[in-house]
BALOLO-697411 format. One line per 4 residues: their letters; for each residue x, y, z of N, C-alpha, C. Coordinates in steps of 0.1 Angstrom, whole numbers, plus 5000, padded with zeros to 4 digits. Example, Ala and Ser with C-alpha at 12.3 -4.5 7.8 and 13.67 -1.06 7.14 Angstrom:
BEGIN
AS> 5132 4943 5078 5123 4955 5078 5132 4967 5078 ~ 5128 4978 5071 5137 4989 5071 5129 5000 5079
//
This chain:
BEGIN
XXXX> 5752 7290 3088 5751 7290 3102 5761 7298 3109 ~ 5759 7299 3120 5761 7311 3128 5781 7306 3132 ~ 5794 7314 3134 5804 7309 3133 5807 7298 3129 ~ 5800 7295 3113 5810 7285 3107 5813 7288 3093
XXXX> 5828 7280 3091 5836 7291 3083 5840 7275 3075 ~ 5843 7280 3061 5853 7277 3052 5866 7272 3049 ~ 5873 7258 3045 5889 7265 3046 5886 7251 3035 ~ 5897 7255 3029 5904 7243 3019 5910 7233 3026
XXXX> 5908 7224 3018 5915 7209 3019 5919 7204 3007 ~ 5926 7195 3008 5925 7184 2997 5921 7171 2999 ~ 5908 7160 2993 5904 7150 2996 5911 7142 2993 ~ 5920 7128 2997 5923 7118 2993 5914 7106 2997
XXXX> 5914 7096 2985 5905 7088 2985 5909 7075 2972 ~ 5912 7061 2978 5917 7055 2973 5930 7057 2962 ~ 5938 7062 2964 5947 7068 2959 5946 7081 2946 ~ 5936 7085 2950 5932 7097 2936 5932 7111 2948
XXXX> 5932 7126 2945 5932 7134 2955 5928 7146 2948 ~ 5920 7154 2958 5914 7164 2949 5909 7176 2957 ~ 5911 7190 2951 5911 7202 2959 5894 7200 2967 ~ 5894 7207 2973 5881 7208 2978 5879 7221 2990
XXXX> 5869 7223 2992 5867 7229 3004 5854 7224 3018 ~ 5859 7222 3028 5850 7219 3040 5849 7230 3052 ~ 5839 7227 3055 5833 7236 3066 5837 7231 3078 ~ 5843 7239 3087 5845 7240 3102 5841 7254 3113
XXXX> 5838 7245 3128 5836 7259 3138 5846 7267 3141 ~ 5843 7279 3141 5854 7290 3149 5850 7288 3161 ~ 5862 7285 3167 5865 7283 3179 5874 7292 3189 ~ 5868 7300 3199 5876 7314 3204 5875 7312 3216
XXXX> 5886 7317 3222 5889 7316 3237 5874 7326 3248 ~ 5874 7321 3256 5864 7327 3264 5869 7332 3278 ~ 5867 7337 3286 5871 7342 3300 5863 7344 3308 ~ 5862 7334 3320 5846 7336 3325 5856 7343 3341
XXXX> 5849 7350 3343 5850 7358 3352 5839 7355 3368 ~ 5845 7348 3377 5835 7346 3386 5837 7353 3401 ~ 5826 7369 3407 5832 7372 3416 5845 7384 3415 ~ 5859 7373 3425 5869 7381 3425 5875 7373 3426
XXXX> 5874 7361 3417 5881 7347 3415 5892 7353 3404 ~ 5902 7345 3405 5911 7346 3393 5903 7340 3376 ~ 5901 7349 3367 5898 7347 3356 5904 7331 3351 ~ 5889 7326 3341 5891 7311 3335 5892 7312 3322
XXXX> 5903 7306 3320 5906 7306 3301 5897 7296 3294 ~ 5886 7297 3283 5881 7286 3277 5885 7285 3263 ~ 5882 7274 3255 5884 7273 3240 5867 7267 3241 ~ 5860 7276 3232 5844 7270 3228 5843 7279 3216
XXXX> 5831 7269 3213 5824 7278 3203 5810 7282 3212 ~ 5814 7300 3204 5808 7307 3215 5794 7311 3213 ~ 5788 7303 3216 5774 7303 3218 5763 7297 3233 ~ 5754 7303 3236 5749 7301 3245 5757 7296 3258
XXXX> 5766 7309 3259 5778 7314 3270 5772 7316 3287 ~ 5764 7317 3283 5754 7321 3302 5749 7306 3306 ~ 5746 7295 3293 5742 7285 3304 5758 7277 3303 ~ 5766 7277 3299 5782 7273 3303 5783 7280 3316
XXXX> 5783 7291 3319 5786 7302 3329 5777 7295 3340 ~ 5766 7289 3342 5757 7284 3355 5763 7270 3358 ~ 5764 7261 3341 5770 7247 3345 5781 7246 3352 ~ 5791 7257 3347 5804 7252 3352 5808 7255 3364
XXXX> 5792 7268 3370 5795 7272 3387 5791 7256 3395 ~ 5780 7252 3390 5773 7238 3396 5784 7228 3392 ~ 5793 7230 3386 5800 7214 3383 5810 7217 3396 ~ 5817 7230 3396 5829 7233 3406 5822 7233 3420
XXXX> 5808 7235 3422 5807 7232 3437 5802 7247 3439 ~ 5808 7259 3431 5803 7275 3435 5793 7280 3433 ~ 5782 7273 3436 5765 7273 3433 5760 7263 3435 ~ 5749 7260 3444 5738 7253 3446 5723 7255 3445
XXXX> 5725 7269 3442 5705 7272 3436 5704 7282 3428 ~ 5696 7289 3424 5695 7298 3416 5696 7312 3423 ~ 5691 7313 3437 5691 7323 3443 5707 7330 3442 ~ 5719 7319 3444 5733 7321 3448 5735 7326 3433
XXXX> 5729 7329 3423 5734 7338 3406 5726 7351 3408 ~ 5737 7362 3410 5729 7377 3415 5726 7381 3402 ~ 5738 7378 3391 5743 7384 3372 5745 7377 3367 ~ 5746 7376 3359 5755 7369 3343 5753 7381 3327
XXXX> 5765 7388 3329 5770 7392 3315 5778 7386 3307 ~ 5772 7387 3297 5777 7380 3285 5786 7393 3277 ~ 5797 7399 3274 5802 7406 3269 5809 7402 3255 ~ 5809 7405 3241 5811 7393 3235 5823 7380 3239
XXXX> 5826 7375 3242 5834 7362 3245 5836 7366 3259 ~ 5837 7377 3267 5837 7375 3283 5825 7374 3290 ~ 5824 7361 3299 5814 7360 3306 5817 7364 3323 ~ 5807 7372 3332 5813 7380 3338 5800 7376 3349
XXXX> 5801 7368 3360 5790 7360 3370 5797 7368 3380 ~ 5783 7371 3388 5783 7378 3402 5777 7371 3409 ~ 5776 7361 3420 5770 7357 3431 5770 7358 3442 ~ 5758 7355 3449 5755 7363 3464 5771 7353 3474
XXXX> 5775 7351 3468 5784 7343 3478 5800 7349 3481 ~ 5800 7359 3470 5811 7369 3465 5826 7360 3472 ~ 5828 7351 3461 5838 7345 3461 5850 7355 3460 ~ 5858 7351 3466 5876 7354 3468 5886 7347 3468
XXXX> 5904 7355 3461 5910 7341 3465 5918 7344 3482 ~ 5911 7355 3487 5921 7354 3497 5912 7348 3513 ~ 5904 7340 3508 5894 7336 3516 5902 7322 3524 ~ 5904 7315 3534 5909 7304 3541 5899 7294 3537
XXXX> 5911 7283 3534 5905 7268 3529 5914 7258 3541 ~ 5904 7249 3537 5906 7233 3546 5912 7224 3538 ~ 5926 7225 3540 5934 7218 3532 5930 7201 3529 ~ 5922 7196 3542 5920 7184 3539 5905 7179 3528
XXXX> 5897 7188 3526 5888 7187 3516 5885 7193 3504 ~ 5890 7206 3510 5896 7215 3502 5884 7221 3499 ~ 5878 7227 3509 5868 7233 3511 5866 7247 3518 ~ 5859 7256 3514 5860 7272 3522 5846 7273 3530
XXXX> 5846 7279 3541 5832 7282 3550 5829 7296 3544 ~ 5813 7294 3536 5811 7305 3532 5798 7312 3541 ~ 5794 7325 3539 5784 7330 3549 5774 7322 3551 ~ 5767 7320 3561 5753 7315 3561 5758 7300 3570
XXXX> 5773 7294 3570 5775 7283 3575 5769 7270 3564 ~ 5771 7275 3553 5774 7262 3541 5789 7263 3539 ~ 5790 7249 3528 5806 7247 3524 5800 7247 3504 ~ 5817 7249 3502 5812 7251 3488 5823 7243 3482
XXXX> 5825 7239 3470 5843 7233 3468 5851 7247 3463 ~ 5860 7248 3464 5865 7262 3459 5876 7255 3449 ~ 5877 7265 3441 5889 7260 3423 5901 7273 3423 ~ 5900 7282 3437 5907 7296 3429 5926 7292 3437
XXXX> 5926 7283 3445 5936 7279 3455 5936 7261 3448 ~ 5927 7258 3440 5935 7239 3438 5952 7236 3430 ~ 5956 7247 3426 5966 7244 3422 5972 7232 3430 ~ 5976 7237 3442 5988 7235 3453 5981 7218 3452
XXXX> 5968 7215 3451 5962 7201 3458 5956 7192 3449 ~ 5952 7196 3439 5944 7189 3426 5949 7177 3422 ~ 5944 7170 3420 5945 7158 3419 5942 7151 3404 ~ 5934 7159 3398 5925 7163 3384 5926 7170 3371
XXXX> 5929 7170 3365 5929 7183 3357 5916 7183 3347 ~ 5914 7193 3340 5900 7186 3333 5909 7192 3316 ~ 5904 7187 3305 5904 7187 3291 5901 7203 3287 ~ 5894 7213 3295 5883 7220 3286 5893 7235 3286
XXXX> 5910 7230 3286 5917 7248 3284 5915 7257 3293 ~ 5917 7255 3305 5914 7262 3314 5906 7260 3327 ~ 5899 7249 3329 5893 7245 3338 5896 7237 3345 ~ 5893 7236 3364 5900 7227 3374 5892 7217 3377
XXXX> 5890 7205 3375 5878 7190 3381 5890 7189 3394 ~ 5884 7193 3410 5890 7191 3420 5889 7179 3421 ~ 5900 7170 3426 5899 7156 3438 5892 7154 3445 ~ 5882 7148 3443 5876 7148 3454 5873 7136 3466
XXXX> 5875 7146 3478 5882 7136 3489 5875 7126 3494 ~ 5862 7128 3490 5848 7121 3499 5838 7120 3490 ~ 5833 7103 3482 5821 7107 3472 5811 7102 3479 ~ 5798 7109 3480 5788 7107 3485 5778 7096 3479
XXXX> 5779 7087 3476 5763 7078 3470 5758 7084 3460 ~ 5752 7088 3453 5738 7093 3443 5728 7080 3445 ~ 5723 7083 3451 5707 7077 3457 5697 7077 3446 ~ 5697 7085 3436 5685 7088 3427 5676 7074 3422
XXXX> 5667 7077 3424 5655 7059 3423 5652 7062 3405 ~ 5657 7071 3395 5655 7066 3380 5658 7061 3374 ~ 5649 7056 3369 5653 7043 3362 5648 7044 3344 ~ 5658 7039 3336 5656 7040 3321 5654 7025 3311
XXXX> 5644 7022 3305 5647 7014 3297 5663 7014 3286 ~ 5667 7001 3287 5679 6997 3276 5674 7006 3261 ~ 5666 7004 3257 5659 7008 3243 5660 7026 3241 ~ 5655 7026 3254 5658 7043 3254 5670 7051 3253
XXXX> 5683 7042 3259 5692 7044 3259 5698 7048 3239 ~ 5693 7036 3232 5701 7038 3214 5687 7048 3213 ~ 5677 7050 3217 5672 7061 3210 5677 7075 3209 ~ 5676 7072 3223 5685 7091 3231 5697 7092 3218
XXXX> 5703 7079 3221 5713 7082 3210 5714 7087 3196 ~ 5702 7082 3193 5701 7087 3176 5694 7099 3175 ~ 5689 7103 3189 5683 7119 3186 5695 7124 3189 ~ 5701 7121 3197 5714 7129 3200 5721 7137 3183
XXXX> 5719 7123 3174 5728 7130 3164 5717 7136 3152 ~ 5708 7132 3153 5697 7136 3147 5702 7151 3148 ~ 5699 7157 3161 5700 7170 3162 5708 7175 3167 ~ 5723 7171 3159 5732 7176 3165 5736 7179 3154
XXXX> 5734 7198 3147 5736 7203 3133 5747 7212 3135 ~ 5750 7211 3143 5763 7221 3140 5778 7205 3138 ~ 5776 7194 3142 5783 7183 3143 5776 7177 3128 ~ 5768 7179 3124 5764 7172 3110 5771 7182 3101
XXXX> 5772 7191 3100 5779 7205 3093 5791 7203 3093 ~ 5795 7200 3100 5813 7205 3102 5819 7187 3109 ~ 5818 7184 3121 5821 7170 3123 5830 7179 3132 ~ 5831 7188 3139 5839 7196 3144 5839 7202 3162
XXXX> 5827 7197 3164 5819 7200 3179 5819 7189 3188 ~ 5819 7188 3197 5812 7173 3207 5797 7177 3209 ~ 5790 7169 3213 5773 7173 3213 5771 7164 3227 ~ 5762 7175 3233 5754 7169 3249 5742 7168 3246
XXXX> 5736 7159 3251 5719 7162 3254 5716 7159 3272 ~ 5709 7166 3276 5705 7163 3292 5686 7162 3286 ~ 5681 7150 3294 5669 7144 3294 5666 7143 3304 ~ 5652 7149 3308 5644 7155 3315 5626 7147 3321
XXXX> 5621 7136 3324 5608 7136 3316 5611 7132 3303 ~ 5599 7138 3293 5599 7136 3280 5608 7151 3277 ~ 5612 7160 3284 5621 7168 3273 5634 7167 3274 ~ 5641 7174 3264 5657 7170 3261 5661 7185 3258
XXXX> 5673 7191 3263 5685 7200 3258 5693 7195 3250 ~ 5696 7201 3242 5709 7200 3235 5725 7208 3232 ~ 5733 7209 3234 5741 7216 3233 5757 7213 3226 ~ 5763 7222 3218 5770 7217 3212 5784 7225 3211
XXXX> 5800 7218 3213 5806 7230 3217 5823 7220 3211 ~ 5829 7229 3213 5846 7220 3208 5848 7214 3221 ~ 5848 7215 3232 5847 7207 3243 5837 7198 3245 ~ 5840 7188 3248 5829 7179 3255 5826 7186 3271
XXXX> 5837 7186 3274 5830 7193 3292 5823 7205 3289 ~ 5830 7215 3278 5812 7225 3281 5806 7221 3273 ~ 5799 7213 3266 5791 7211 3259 5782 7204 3271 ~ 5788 7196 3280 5782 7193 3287 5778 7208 3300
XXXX> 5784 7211 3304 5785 7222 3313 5769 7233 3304 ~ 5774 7233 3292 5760 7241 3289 5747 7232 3291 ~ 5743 7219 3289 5737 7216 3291 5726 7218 3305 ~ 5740 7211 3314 5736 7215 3329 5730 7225 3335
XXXX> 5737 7240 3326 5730 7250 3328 5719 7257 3324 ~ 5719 7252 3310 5704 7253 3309 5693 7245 3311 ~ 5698 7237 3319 5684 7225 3324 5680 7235 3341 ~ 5694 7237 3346 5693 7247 3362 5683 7257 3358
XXXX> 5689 7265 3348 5677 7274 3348 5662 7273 3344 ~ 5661 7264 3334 5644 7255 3330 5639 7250 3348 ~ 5647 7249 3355 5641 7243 3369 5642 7229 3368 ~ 5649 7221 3357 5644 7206 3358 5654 7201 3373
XXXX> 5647 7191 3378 5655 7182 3388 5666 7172 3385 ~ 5677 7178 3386 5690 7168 3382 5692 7155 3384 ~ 5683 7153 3397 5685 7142 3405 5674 7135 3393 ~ 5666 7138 3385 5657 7132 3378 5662 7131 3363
XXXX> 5675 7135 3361 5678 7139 3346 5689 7129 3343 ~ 5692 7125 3332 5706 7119 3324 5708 7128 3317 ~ 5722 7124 3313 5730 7130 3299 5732 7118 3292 ~ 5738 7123 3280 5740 7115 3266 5751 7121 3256
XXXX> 5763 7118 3256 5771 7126 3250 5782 7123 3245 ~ 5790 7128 3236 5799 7126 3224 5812 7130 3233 ~ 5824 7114 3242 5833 7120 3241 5838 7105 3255 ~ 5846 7108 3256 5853 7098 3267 5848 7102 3280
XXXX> 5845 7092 3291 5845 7097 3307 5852 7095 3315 ~ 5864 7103 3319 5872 7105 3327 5868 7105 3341 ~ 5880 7106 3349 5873 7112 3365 5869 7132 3362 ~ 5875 7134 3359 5868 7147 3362 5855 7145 3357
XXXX> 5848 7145 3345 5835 7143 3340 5828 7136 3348 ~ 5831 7122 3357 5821 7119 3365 5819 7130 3378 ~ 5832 7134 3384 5833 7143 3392 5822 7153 3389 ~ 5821 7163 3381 5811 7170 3374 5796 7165 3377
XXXX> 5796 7156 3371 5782 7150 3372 5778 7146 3389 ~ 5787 7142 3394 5784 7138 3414 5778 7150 3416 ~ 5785 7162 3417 5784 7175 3422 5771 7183 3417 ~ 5768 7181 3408 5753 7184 3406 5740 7174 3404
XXXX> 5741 7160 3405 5732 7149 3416 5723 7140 3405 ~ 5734 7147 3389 5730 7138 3378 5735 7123 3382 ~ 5726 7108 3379 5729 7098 3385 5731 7090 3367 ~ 5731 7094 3360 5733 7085 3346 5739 7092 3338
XXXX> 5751 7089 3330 5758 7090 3325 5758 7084 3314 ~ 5758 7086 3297 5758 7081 3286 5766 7085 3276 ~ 5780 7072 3270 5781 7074 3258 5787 7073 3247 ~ 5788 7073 3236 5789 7065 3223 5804 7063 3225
XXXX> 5814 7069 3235 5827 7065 3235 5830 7057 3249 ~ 5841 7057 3255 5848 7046 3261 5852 7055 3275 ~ 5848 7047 3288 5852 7054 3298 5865 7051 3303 ~ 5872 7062 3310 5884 7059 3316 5885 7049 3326
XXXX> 5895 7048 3330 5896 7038 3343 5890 7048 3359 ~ 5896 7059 3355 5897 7069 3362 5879 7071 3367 ~ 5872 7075 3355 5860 7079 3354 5852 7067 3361 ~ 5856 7053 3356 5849 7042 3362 5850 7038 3377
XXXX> 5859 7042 3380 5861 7040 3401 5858 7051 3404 ~ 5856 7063 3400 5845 7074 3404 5829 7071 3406 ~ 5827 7068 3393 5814 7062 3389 5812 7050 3401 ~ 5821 7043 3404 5814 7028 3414 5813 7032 3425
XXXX> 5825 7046 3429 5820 7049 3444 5806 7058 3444 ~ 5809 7066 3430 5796 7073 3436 5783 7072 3431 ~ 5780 7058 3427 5767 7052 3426 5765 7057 3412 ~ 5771 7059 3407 5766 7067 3391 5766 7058 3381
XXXX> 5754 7052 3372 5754 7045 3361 5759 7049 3351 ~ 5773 7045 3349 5780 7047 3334 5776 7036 3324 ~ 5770 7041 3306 5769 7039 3297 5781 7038 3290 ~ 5788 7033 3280 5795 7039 3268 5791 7029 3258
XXXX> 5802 7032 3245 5801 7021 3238 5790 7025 3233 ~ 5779 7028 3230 5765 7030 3225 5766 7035 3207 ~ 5766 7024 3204 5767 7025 3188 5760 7013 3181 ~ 5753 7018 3173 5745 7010 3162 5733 7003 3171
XXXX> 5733 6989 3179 5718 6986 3188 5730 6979 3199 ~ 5738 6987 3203 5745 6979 3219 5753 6991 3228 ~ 5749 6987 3236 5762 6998 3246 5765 6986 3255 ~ 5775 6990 3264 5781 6985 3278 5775 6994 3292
XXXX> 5770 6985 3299 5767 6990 3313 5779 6984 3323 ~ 5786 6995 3328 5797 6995 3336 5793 7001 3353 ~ 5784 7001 3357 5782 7008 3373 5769 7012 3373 ~ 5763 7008 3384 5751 7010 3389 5738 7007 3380
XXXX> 5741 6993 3379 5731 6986 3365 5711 6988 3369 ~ 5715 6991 3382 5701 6987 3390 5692 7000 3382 ~ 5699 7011 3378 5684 7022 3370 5685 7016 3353 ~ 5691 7007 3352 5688 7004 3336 5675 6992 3333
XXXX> 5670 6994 3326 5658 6982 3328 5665 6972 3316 ~ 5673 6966 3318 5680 6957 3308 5664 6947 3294 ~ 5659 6946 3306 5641 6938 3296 5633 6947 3286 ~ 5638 6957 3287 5630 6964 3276 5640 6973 3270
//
């Protein structure tokens, strides 16, 4: 399979130990380039780099439709996005939301100035999950059977081959309808972030979608998910405190815990059909 490599170990196992060799992902820094924004440092495995490059404009607030993506070059490990909104850092922000007035009379969240005000940091080597000052509801009326929830799950790992290979990746799935993405990456936030982006460009409706995914939920991760209008959240690990008072203000049903036939429903129980 495509970047995965080789290295020695030695196995220990009940006190006996023995040379061996296991498989792991190469994992390489990435630089996404957005605009005339200050360049973003990532650690991924670098695959399917253009729908990272759409998620991570939708997670930060610097895109709201498809029209606002003019490019996306993929140059090997630099990814290089041009949008009709032609971000800057020397553009004036609203210290109190932390927000810039861009043409047309929309607002966007901007990440090239949060240093001074962030409240957040995110996991993913380079990436900013802003504070955010004001969470809006997620209204979304979907609703999922309990049952569907351990299934998602076992397709999750079902087909999650680069994590059956190596044990070395986090794995996303975003569910649609009856269809499902998958994505898989040494971050959980882009793993997730690719997802997002390649559901934006399939056209699916966010506000109609879950994820399902391998890793803890912090405030930034729910942060993430508010801002693009996903309303369910799933998964096999344990949420933060942080991620949980995000999740209650902003109406978002957090899962975790989902292992073997149980998970925990922590916020916004009303889309889970607990009866079936």
């Amino acid at each position: 399979m495509e970047f995965i490599k080789t290295i020695d170990a030695i196995k220990w196992k009940d006190g006996n130990y023995e040379k061996t060799e296991e498989k792991t992902v190469e994992d390489e820094y990435t630089y996404l380039f957005i605009d005339c924004l200050p360049p973003r440092k990532f650690s991924v495995y670098p695959k399917n780099l253009d729908d990272f490059a759409i998620g991570y404009c939708l997670g930060e607030g610097l895109i709201k439709t498809n029209e606002d993506i003019e490019e996306i070059k993929v140059s090997k490990t630099n990814v290089l996005v041009k949008t009709r909104l032609n971000h800057t850092s020397e553009e004036d922000f609203e210290q109190d939301d932390i927000v810039q007035k861009r043409k047309g009379e929309c607002e966007h969240a901007c990440v090239c100035r949060l240093l001074e005000y962030q409240g957040v940091n995110s996991d993913n080597a380079g990436g900013i999950r802003s504070q955010l000052k004001t969470v809006t509801p997620n209204n979304s009326t979907l609703k999922i059977d309990a049952t569907q929830i351990i299934k998602d799950m076992e397709n999750l790992k079902e087909n999650a081959k680069i994590w059956q290979e190596t044990g070395s990746v986090h794995v996303a799935q975003l569910i649609y309808k009856n269809k499902s993405i998958i994505r898989e990456d040494v971050s959980r936030h882009v793993a997730v972030d690719k997802v997002i982006g390649a559901a934006f460009k399939s056209g699916y409706d966010l506000t109609q979608s879950y994820i399902t995914y391998s890793g803890r939920m912090p405030a930034d991760m729910l942060i993430k998910v508010i801002r693009v209008g996903i309303p369910i959240i799933i998964s096999n690990a344990a949420p933060a405190a942080s991620g949980y008072e995000i999740a209650k203000k902003g109406n978002i049903t957090m899962v975790g815990f989902v292992r073997n036939n149980r998970f925990n429903l922590y916020s916004a129980p009303q889309r889970i059909n607990l009866e079936k």
